[in-house]
C-alpha positions in Angstrom: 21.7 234.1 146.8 24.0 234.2 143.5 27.3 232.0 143.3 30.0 234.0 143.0 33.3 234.6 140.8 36.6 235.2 142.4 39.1 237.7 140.0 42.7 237.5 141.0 44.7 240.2 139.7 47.5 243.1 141.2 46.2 246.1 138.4 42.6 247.6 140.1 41.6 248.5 136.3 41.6 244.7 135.3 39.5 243.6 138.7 37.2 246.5 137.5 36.9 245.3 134.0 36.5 241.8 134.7 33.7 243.0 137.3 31.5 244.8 135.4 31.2 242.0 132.6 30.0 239.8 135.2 28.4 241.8 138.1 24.7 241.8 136.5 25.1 237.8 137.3 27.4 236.7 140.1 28.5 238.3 142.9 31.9 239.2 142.8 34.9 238.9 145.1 38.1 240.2 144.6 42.0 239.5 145.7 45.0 241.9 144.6 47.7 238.8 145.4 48.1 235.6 145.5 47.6 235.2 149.7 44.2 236.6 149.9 43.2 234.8 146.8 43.9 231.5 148.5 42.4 233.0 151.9 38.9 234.3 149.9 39.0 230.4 148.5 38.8 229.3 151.9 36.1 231.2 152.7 33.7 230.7 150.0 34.8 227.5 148.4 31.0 226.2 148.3 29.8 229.1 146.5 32.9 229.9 143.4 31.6 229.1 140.3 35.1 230.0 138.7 38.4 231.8 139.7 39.8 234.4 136.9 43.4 234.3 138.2 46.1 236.7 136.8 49.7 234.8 136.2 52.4 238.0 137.3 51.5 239.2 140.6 53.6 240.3 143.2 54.6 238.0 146.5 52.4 235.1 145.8 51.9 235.1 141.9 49.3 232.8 139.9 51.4 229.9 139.0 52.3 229.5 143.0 48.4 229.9 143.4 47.7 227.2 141.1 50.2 224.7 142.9 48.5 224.9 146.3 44.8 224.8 144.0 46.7 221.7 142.7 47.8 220.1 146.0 44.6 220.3 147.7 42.2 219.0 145.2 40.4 222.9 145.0 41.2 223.0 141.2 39.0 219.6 140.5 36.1 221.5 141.6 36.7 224.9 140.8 37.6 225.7 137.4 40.5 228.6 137.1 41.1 230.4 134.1 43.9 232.7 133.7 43.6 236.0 132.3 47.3 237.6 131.4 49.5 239.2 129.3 52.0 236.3 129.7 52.1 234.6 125.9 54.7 232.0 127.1 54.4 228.6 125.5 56.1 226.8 128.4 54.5 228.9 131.2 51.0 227.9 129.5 51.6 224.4 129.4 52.8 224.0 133.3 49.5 226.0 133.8 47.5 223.4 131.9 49.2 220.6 133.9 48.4 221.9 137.0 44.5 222.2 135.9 43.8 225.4 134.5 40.5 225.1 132.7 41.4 228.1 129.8 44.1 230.8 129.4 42.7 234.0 128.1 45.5 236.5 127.0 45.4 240.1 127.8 44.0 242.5 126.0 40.7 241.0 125.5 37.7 241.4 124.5 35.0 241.4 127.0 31.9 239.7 125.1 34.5 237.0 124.7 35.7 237.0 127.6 32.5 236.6 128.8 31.0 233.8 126.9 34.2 231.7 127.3 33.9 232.1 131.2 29.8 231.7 131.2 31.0 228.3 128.9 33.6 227.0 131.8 31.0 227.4 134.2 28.2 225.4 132.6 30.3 223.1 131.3 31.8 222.6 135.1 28.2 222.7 136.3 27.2 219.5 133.7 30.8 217.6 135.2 29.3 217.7 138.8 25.8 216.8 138.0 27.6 213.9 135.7 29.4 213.0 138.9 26.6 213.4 141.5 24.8 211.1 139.2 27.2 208.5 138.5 28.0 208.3 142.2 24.3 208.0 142.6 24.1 205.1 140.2 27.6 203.5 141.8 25.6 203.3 145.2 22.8 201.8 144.0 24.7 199.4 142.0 27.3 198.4 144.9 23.7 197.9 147.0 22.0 196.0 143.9 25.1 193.8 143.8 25.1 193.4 147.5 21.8 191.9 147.7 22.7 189.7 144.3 26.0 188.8 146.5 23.7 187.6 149.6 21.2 185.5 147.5 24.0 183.8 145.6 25.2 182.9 149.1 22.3 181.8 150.4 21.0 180.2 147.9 24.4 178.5 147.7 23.9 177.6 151.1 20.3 176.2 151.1 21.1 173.7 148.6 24.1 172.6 149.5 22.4 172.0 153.2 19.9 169.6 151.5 22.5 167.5 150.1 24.0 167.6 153.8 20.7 166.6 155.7 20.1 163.9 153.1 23.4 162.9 153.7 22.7 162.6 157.3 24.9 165.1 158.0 24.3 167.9 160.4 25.3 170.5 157.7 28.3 171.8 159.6 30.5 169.7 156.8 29.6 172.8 154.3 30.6 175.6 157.2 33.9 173.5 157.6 35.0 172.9 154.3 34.2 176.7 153.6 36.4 177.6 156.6 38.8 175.3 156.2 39.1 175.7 152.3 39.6 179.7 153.4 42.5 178.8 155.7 44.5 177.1 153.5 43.9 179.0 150.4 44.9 182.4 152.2 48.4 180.4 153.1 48.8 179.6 149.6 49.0 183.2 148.4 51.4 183.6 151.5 53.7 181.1 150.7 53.3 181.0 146.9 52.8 184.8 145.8 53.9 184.5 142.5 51.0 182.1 141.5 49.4 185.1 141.3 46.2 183.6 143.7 43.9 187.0 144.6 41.8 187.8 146.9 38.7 188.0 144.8 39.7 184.4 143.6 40.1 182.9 147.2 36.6 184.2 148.2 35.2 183.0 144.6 37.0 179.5 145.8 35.5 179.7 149.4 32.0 180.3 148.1 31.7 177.9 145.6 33.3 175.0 148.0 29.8 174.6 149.7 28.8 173.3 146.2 31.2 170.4 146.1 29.0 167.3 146.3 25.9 169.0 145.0 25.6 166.2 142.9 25.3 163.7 145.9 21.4 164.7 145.7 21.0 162.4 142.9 22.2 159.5 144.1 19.5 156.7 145.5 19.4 156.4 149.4 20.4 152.8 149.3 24.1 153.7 148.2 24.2 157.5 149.6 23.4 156.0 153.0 24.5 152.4 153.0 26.3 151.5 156.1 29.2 149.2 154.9 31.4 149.0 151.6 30.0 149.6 148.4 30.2 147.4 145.7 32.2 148.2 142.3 28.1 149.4 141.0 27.8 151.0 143.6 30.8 152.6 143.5 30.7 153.6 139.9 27.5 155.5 140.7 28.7 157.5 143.9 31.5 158.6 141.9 29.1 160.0 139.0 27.8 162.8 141.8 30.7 164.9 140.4 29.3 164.4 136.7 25.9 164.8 137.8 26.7 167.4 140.1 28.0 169.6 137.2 24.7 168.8 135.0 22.9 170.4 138.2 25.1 173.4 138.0 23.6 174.3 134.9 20.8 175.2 135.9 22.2 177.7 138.2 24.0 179.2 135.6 21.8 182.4 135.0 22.6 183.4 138.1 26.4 183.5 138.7 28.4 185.1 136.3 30.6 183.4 134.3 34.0 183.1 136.4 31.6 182.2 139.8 30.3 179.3 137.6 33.6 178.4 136.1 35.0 177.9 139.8 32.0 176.2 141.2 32.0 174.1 137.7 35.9 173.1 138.7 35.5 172.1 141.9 32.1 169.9 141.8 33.7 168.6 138.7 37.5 167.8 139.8 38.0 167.4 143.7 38.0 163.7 143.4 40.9 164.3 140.7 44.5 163.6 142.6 48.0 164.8 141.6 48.9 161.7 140.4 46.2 161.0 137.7 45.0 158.4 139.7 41.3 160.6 140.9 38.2 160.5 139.1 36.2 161.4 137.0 39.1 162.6 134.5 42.0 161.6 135.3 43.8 164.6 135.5 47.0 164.6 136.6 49.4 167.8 138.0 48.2 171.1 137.5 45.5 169.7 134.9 43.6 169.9 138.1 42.2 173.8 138.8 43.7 175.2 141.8 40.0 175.2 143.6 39.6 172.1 143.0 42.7 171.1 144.9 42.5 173.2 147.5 38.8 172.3 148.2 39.6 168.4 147.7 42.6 168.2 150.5 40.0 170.1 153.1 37.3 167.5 151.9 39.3 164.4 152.6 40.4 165.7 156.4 36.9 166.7 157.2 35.6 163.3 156.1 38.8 161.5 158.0 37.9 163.9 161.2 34.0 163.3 161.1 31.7 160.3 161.7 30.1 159.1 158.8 27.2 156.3 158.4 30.1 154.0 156.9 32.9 154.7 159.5 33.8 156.2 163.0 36.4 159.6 163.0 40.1 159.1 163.2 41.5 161.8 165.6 43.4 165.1 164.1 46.7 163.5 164.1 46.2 160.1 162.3 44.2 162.2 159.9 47.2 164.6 159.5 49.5 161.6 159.1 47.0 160.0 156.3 47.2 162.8 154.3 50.8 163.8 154.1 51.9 160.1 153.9 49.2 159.8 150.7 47.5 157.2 152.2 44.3 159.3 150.7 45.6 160.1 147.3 48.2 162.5 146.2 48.0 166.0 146.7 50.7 168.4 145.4 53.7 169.3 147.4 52.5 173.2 147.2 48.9 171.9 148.9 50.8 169.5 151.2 52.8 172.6 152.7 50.4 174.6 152.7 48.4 171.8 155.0 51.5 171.4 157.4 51.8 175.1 157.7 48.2 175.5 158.3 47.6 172.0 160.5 47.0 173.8 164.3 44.9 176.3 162.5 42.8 174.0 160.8 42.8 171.4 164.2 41.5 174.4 166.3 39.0 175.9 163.5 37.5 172.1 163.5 37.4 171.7 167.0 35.6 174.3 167.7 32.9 174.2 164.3 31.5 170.4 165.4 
């Protein structure tokens, strides 16, 4: 079945015309004004391989035709060109604004005519495979980076879990950091939007959290898993997990890109760090320290507060609450500590019920 070609104009000897150069090729439709143009449109939308609109045409004339093509998106998929006696500079350019492919003026000639038009349509024909192809390609990249997205996560996941179970922990620590990290960070951005915090960046954040104390995996049983105080040895090396952590990073650097790896890098690196300078393993002090790594290092401290540990029993939710905002566990930012009073019966109920 052949596509066919829709010629708009009021004057049967132009329709005629136009026809017979393109007849041996394409069916052809034809409208004497602008209302059954737009109604044969309608009607065989899926098969128009080009409108040849005239501009001056009675009741409904080209230019109005070309506004509705405009307001309903027709025009991106069906080129127009107009074919009239109308030389006007200013009347051409509001054409070309509203999407006319090509203005051919009246008289013409119809080999030229005809090549022009037979151009358009090729031309239009090469846009849509361009389009159905990079749509294609889209797709399957949104689906390729999917999968990538998933085994990131779960690879994220699986390693962080073996620092948890050889921390004798049950491995719900990661799941609440990641949700708790998520709760507070999404507060942040509502009570401090001109930080400029996004979306993308608070999942990023939440992600990489479950990475905090990667580095934990290097440090001997005797000290991970000791029972009572450490000694200032011991001490020194349970505080090298964020160093060590970060050397363990790099060798997941191939497969984050580069702003995943900076955040995870942050927070292994720096949510020991306090507000005051007095956090290790830097020193950093103020907004030295990366946002992640504040955010995730106030969530760390009340999980750890909340939870049994080998070395101590769980305070309940409302000491812990107190212990933070008095600073009895380091200094955290005002902006973090009201974000953490704002936040405090969504994050008691999110760890009650994620034991």
């Amino acid at each position: 079945m052949k596509k066919k070609i829709l010629i708009v104009d009021d004057e049967a000897i132009n329709r005629e015309l136009l026809k017979q150069i393109f007849e041996s090729d394409y069916d052809i439709v034809m409208a004497n004004e602008g209302r059954e143009a737009i109604e044969a449109i309608n009607k065989y939308k899926n098969d128009l391989v080009i409108i040849l609109l005239d501009l001056m045409m009675p009741v409904i004339n080209g230019y109005q035709v070309l506004q509705v093509l405009n307001a309903n998106d027709t025009i991106k998929n069906i080129p127009v060109i107009l074919i009239t006696a109308n030389t006007d500079m200013k009347i051409a350019l509001s054409c070309y604004s509203l999407g006319v492919a090509d203005i051919i003026n009246k008289p013409f000639v119809a080999q030229i005519v005809r090549q022009r038009i037979l151009n358009t349509i090729e031309m239009y024909k090469d846009k849509h495979k361009l389009k159905t192809l990079l749509a294609q390609s889209t797709q399957k990249l949104t689906e390729k980076e999917q999968q990538l997205e998933l085994f990131y996560d779960n690879l994220i996941d699986a390693i962080s879990n073996l620092v948890e179970f050889r921390d004798m922990n049950s491995g719900m620590h990661i799941k609440r950091v990641k949700g708790l990290t998520q709760i507070l960070a999404k507060s942040y951005q509502k009570l401090y939007p001109d930080d400029g915090l996004t979306d993308d960046e608070v999942n990023n954040i939440v992600r990489t959290s479950a990475l905090h104390d990667i580095g934990k995996i290097s440090i001997p049983d005797n000290i991970l898993l000791k029972p009572g105080k450490l000694d200032n040895n011991e001490w020194e090396i349970m505080k090298s997990h964020t160093t060590r952590g970060c050397e363990i990073l790099t060798m997941l650097e191939n497969v984050q890109d580069s702003h995943q790896y900076k955040t995870a890098y942050d927070i292994v690196r720096h949510h020991h760090e306090r507000y005051d300078g007095n956090g290790y393993p830097d020193g950093l002090k103020g907004d030295e320290i990366p946002l992640s790594a504040q955010l995730v290092s106030i969530v760390d401290v009340y999980d750890a507060l909340v939870s049994d540990r080998i070395y101590k029993k769980a305070y309940n939710k409302d000491q812990a609450y107190d212990m933070i905002i008095k600073g009895e566990c380091g200094v955290f930012s005002d902006k973090l500590i009201k974000c953490f009073e704002y936040t405090k019966k969504v994050i008691e109920l999110f760890s009650n019920t994620h034991q």
